[in-house]
N, C-alpha and C positions, 0 to 999 in steps of 0.2 A: 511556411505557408499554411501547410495544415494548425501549427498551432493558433494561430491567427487565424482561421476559419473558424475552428472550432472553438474558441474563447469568444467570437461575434457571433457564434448560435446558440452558445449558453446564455450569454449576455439578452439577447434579443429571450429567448426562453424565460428568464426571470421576470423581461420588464412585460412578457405578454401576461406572467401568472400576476404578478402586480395590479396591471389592469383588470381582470377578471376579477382579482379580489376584491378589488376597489368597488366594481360592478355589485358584487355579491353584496358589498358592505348598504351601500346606496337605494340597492333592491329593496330589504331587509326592511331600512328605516324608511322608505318609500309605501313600503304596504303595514305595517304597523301603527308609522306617524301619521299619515296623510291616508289609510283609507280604512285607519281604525282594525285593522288585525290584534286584537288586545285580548281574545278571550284562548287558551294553553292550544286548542286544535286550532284555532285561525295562525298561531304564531309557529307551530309545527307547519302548518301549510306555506304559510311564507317562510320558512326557512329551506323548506323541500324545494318551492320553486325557484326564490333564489339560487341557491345551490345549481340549479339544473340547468339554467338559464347561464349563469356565468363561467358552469363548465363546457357548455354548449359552443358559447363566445373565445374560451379560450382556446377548443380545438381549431376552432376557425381562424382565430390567428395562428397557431402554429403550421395550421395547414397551407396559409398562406404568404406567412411570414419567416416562419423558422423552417420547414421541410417543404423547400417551395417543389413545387414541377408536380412529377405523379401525374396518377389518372383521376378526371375529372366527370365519374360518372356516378347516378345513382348510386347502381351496387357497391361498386367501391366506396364512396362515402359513408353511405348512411347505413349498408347493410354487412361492412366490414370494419372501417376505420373507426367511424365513431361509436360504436357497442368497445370496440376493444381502448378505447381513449377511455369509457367508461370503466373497464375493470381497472387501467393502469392505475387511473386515478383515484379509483378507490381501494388497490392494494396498497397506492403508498399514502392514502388516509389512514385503514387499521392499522398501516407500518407503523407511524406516526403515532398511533394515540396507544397500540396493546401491546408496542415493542420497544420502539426509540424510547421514548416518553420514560418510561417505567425501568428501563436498564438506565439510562443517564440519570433518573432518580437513585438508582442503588448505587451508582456511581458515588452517590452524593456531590454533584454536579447541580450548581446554584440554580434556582428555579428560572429566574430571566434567560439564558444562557443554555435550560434544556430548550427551554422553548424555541430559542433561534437556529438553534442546533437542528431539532426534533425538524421542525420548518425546512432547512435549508435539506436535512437529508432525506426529508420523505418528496422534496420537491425532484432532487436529484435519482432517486426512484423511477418516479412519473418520467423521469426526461429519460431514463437509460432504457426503459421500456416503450416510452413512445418511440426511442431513434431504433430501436432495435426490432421493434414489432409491429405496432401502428402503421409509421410513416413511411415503411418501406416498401419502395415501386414493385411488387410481384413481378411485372412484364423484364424489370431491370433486375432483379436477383435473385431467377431462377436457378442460374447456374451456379453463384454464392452459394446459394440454400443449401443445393443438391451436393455440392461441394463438402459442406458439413455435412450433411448424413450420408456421404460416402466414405469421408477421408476422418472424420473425428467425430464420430458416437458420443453421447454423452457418457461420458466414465467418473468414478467414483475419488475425490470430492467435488471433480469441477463442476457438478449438475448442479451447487449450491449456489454458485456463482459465476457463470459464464465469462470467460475469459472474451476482451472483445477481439473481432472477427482475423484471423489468422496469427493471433497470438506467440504460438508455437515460434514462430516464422520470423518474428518483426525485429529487425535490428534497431536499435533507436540511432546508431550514428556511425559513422563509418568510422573505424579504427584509424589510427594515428599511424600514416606509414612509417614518421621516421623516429617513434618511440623506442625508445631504449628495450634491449631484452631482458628480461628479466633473469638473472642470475641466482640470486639469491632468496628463495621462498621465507617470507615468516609466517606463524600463526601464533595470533593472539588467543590462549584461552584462558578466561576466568573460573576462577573455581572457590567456592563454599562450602567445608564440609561436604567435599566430594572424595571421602577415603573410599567408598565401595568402588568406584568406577573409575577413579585416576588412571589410575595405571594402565587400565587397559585400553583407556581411550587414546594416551600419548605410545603405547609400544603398537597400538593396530596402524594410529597414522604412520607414526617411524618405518614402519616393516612395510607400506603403500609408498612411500616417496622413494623410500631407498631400494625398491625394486625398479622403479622408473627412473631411479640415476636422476633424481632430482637434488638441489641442494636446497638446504634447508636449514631453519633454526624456528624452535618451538618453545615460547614465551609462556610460561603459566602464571597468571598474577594470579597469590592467595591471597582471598579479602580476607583475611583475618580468622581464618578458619577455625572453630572448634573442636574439630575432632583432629585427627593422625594426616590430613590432606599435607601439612607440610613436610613432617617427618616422611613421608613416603617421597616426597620431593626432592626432598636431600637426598635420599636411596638410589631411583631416578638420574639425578644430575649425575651424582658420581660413577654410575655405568654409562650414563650415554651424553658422548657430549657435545651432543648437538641441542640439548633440552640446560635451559636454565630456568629460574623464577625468580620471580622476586612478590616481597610482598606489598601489598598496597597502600599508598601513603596517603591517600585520601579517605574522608571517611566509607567506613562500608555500603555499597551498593553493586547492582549490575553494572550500572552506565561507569560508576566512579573507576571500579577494575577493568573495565575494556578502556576507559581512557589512560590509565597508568601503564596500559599495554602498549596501546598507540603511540603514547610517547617514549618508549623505550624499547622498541622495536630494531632491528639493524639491516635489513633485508632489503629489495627490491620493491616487495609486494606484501599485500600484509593481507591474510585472510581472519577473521571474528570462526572460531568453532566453538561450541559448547561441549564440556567438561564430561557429561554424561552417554559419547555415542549416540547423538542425536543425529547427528552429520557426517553422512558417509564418507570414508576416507577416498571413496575413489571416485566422490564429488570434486572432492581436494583438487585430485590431481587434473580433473575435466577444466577446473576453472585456471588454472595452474597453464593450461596449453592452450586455452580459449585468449587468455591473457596474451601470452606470447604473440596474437595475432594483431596487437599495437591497443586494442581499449584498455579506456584506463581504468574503468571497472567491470568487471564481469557478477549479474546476480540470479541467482538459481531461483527456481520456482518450482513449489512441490505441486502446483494447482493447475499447471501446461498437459500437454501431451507428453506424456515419458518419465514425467514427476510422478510422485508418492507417497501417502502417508503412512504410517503402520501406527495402531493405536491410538490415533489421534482422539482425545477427550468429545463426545460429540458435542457439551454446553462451546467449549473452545473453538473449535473448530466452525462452530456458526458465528460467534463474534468476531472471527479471525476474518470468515468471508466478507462478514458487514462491513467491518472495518476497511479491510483492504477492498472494496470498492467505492466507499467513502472517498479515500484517497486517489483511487483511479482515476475517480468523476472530477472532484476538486482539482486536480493537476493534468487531466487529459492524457492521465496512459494510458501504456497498451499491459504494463506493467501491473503484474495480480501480486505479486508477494513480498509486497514493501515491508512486511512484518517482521521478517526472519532474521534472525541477525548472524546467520552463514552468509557473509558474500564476500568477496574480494576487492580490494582496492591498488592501485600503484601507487608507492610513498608520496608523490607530489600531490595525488586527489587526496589524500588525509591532510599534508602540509596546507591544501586548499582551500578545506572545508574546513581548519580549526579558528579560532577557539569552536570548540563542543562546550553543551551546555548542561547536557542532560546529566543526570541523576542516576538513572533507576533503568527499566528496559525499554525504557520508548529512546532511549540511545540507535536501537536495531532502528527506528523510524528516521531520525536526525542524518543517519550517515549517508543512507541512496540517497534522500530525498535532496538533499544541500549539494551530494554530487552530481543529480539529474538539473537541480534548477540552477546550478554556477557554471555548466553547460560542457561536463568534463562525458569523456563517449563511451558510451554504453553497451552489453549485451547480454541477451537474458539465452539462460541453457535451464534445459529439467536437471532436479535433484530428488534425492528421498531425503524424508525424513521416520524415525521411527521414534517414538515417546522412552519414556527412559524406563529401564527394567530395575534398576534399583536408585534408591537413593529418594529426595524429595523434590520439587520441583519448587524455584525459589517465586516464577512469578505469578503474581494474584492479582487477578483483572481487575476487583473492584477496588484495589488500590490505585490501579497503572490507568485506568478511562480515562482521567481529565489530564495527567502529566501526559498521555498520548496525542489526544488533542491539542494542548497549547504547543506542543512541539511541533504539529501538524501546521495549525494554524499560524506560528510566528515562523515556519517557513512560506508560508502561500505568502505571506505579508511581505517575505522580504522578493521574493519572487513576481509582485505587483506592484510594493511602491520602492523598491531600491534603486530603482531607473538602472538595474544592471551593474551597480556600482560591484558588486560582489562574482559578477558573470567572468568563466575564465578569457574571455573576447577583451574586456574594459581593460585587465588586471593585465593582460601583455600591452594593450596600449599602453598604460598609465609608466610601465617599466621603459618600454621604447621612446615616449616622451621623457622621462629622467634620464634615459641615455643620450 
């Protein structure tokens, strides 16, 4: 019901900014064509009033159309709501022209295509600002408010990007009573010339499981590594043997090596960890007993209450936010850390969600997002994460922006015209009909 709410007040949102634009457009060639605005300050003027004129229009439908009810007096209108309809609208203008615009340029992201882009997320801006700040009843969310500045202060990264309202908290589905227990732990990690940090990243996890009397098996695919990462593998396997590898048979990438992991995994449950100690071992074992409670994915977020960065790059770190509210907006989360590619799945949501498609590291995108929208159940826990102390860091954002997107976007796609064909709901019918 909520998503269905909330997909008919975006909806309605778009087609009110439509109409405004439309307005804007109309204005424009109204006082230029027809009453001769032709000389650089007359066509400055008629751009200003337009402008102000069809921003004006469109608070007013939203006020009336999209955030209906509220209070309907002076003050509130005109000496609250709409000055602040004015900034949203004009932070997600500069958003738009001195931020979007110019990063999906360095992207080298086609120029038609920044622009729809650039559009759709400086609109989704406007919208996440108006629902969250504008159009909110005061007399009705005092005690919300008050709520937040008692119980979650803004702390250090979340103040970049607000988590939306009780985040920490929201389970997206209820857990599966009669799912199988998880027995057997795997983790997939990939590794690139990662001889500085191998080692230490698969003996800290080993020495966290096996203190919890967890069972387990630790999968290393080497992409093809240059330096000593496989000779130290071999080393490895032959003392512990609960750790094998193998190496990768597709060509080199991120995405290529987690998927040669996933399909050669033997476990229960398969968690994504990275090679370098990015991901705390005793996230591992959180997600590990969150699981046990019947979801069929469990995914961490360093950007909740009780998550954490260390180190975090700050150019990164702000894209990361962008991003990952991008996707929030787009799909209707509650959901901030679609990024990361530590999270857990049970073997049937990977057998679910394959073929996989990616490449490169928007794989970490493709795997929540196909198991959020084919409707397999979910829960979010905090994690830390800390930047690596040695070694290189293989992803480079101005490579990875548009393979992010199209992953992004040919999931939304199949999420709106698949008519569900791919939902885990259809997919037991279609086997009950064959039975």
């Amino acid at each position: 019901m909520f998503k269905k709410f909330f997909s008919l007040k975006i909806l309605k949102f778009l087609l009110g900014g439509g109409l405004a634009a439309a307005l804007n457009l109309a204005l424009i060639f109204l006082l230029i064509e027809k009453f001769n605005f032709n000389t650089p300050l007359l066509r400055n003027i008629a751009n200003v009033f337009s402008i102000e004129i069809s921003l004006v229009f469109s608070f007013f439908i939203y006020r009336i159309w999209v955030w209906t009810g509220g209070i309907w007096n002076f003050k509130e209108v005109f000496l609250r709501q709409l000055p602040l309809y004015h900034v949203s609208a004009g932070v997600a203008v500069i958003a738009r022209i001195f931020l979007i615009f110019p990063l999906l340029d360095w992207f080298g992201v086609n120029y038609a295509i920044n622009t729809l882009i650039g559009v759709l997320l400086s609109a989704s801006i406007n919208y996440f600002i108006s629902d969250r700040f504008v159009f909110k009843n005061p007399s009705k969310n005092n005690n919300h408010q008050s709520q937040i500045i008692n119980s979650s202060d803004t702390y250090y990264p979340e103040s970049l990007a607000p988590a939306l309202s009780g985040n920490s908290k929201v389970r997206k589905a209820e857990p599966q009573k009669l799912s199988k227990p998880i027995n057997t732990l795997s983790l997939v990690i990939p590794a690139y010339n990662e001889e500085d940090c191998i080692v230490q990243t698969v003996n800290t996890i080993s020495q966290f499981l096996e203190q919890e009397n967890i069972d387990y098996e630790i999968l290393v695919v080497n992409d093809n590594s240059k330096d000593k990462t496989e000779e130290l593998l071999q080393q490895m396997n032959s003392e512990n043997i609960r750790l094998r590898y193998i190496n990768n048979y597709y060509p080199n990438g991120f995405g290529f090596a987690v998927r040669c992991g996933l399909e050669n995994f033997t476990g229960d449950a398969v968690a994504v960890v990275m090679a370098d100690s990015s991901d705390a071992p005793e996230d591992i074992v959180s997600y590990y007993h969150k699981l046990q409670e019947g979801y069929d994915c469990v995914f961490g977020s360093r950007f909740i209450k009780g998550g954490k960065v260390i180190d975090y790059p700050s150019h990164k770190l702000f894209i990361n936010r962008l991003a990952n509210l991008f996707v929030q907006i787009l799909f209707g989360l509650n959901f901030n850390d679609t990024t990361n590619a530590f999270k857990i799945y049970r073997k049937e949501v990977i057998e679910g969600i394959s073929p996989l498609i990616s490449h490169h590291f928007n794989l970490t995108v493709e795997l929540p997002l196909k198991a959020i929208v084919r409707g397999y159940s979910y829960t979010t826990i905090p994690i830390t994460w800390r930047n690596r102390t040695t070694g290189v860091s293989k992803l480079k954002l101005k490579e990875m922006g548009s393979r992010y997107l199209f992953i992004v976007l040919y999931i939304w796609l199949e999420k709106h015209l698949s008519r569900g064909d791919y939902h885990l709901n259809h997919k037991k019918t279609v086997v009950k009909s064959k039975a």
